[in-house]
N, C-alpha and C positions, 0 to 999 in steps of 0.2 A: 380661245381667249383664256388665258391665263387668270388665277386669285390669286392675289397675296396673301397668306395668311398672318393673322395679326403675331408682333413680336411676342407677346406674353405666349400668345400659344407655343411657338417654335420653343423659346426658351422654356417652357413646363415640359416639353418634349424631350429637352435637350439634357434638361437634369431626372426626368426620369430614368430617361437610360442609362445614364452617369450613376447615378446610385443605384440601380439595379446591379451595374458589372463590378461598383463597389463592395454589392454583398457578395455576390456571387465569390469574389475573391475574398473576401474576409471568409466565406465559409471555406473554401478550399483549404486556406491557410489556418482555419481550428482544425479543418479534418486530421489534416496533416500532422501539425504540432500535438495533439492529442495522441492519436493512436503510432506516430513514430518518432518526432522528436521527445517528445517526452519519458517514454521508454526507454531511450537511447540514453537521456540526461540522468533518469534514476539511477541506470546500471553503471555509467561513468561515475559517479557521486559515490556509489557503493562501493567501491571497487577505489577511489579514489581516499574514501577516509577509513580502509582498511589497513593502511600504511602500503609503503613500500615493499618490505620484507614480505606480504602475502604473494606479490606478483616472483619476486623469488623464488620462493618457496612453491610456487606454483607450477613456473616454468621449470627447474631444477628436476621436479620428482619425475621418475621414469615412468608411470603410466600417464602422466601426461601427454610427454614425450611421444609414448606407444601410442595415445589416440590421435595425436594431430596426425602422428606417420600414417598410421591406419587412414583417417580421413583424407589424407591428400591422394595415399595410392587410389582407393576407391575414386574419390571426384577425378583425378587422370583415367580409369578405365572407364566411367562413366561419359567423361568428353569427347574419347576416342570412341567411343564406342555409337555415341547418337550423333555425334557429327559425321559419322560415314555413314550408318544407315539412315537417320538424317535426312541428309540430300539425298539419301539415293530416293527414301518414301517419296519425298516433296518431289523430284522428278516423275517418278511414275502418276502421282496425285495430279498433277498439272499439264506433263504433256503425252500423256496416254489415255486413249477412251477403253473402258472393255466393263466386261459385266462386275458389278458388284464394287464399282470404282466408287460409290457415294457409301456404302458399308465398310470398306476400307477406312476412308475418311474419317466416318463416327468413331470408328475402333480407337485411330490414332489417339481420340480425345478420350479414351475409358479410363487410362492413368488420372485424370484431372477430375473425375464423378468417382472413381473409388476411394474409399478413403487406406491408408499407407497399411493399418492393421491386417486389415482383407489381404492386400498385396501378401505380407507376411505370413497368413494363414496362408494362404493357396499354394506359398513355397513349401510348406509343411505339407502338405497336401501331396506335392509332385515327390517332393525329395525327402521326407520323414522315413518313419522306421513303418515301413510297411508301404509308402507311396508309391507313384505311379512309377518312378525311375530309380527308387531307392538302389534298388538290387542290383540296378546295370553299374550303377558308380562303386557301389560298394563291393560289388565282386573284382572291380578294378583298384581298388584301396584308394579312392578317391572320396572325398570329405564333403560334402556340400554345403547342411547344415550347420550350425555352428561354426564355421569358419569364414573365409574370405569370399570363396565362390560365392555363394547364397546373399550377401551383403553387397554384394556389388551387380549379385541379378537383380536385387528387389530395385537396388536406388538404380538400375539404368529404367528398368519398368519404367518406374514414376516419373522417369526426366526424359521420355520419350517423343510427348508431344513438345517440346520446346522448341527445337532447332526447327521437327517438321514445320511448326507453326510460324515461325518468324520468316522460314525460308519460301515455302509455296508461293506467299501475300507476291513477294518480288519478281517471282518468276512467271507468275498469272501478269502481273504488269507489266516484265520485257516482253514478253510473247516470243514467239519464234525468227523474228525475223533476222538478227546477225546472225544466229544458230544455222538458217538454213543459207545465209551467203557464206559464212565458214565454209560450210560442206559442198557449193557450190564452188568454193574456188579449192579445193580438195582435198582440206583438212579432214582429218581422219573425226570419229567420235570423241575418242578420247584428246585431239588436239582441241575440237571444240569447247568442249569441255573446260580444257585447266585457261586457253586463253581467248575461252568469249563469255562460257556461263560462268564459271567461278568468280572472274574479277566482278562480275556486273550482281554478282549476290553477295558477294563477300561483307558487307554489314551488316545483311540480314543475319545471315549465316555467325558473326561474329556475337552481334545480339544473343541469339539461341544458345549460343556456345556462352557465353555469360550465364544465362539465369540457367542455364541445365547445371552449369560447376556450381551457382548460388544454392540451386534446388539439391543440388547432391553433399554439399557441406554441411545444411542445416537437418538431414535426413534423419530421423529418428524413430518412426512409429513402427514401419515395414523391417527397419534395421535392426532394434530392439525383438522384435518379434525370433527373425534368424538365427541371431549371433546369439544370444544367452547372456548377454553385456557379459562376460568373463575379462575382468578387471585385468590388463597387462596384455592381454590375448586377444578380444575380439571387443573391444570397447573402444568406438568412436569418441570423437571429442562431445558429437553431443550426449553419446550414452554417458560419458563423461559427466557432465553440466548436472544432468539427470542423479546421477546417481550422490554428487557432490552435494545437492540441493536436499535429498534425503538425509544426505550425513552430517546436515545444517551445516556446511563450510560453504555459505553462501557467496561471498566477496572472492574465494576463487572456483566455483560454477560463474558467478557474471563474468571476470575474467577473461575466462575462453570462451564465454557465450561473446564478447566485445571484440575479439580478435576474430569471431568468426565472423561479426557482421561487416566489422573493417576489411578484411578480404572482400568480399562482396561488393562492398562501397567500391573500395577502389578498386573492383575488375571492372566494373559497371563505365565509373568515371572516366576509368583509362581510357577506353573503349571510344566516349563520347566526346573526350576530349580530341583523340586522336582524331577521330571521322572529322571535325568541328577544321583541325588543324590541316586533312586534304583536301577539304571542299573550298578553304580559304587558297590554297594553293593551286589547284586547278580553276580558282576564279581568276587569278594575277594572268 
């Protein structure tokens, strides 16, 4: 036997939870606007009532130039480099058992609990004037510190758990199962691979590969530490920013600090747009 419960009851029900998921989104939406849109609007406003001629002036000068160059080679060896070991980690993490597979794991995640300075010391540490490998590279007239190499070890370090992290989740969810009819109808490893696991992680994978270039653009503490910020030579765009904001030429520090976030945005967007754009297509 069934109650009816009285209408006023339902309806007090009805807008409770109605205004609950009211706040609940009003708060999302100050989170939000607070600590990113708003940052976003200052720096655009800064940079906007600078006049024109600063963004000139900005782009034009050669060690700009030199750090955006600099920052894109690094985030291309940084992509290449954790999108292959990458999947390969996330492979071994998901479909291998063996001793020490749950200490693996934690390890992947120590770039994300150290902070970027540490990173930078302990390069000092292996490759300095006296460290642990100093002598092998330098009897070889090879440079570590202060240059390219060392800046592109520390920012792969720290962008190491990205790809593993986005890619494992997907591959814990397909499980083995096309993997092992692949190989049962005779495709080799490596066939299974590029046409049964690749295609079926390839957004995970595309994800990771997003915020590791986002995480390797906006890189400064670990990189700062290496290179010696050597203005024309070993100065990123963020050392750049950094170093601008010292020399009070604020409007172009925000500048490049705006075109670097705009990269980001729209490698992100791209991304989510595009996924948005095959899912519709494979619906038809």
């Amino acid at each position: 036997m069934s109650v009816a419960l009285p209408h006023r009851t339902v309806s007090k029900g009805v807008d409770r939870v109605r205004w609950t998921r009211v706040a609940l989104v009003a708060t999302a939406v100050a989170y939000v606007a607070i600590l990113l849109i708003a940052p976003l609007v200052g720096i655009v406003w800064t940079v906007m009532r600078a006049g024109s001629h600063v963004a000139t002036e900005t782009f034009r000068a050669a060690d700009v130039q030199h750090a955006y160059l600099l920052t894109g080679v690094i985030t291309v060896l940084t992509i290449v480099v954790t999108t292959v070991m990458g999947v390969v980690v996330a492979l071994v993490l998901t479909r291998d058992r063996f001793p020490g597979r749950k200490l693996l794991s934690g390890v992947v995640d120590l770039p994300l609990a150290v902070s970027p300075v540490i990173v930078g010391l302990a390069a000092i540490v292996l490759f300095g004037r006296g460290g642990w490998f100093e002598s092998f590279f330098a009897g070889r007239g090879i440079q570590i510190l202060f240059a390219l190499p060392s800046m592109a070890l520390v920012t792969i370090f720290i962008c190491i758990p990205f790809v593993v992290r986005e890619v494992a989740p997907v591959l814990d969810e397909l499980g083995t199962e096309e993997e092992d009819a692949a190989k049962t109808l005779g495709a080799s490893a490596v066939q299974t691979f590029f046409r049964v696991t690749l295609p079926n992680i390839r957004w995970g994978l595309l994800y990771g590969v997003a915020l590791s270039a986002a995480r390797a653009m906006g890189e400064i503490g670990a990189v700062l530490i290496v290179s010696g910020a050597l203005q024309g030579k070993t100065e990123t765009a963020t050392l750049y920013i950094f170093r601008a904001l010292e020399e009070r030429q604020d409007a172009s520090a925000y500048l490049v600090a705006l075109t670097l976030a705009a990269a980001s945005i729209v490698l992100l967007a791209a991304i989510e747009i595009f996924k948005r754009r095959r899912i519709k297509e494979m619906g038809r």
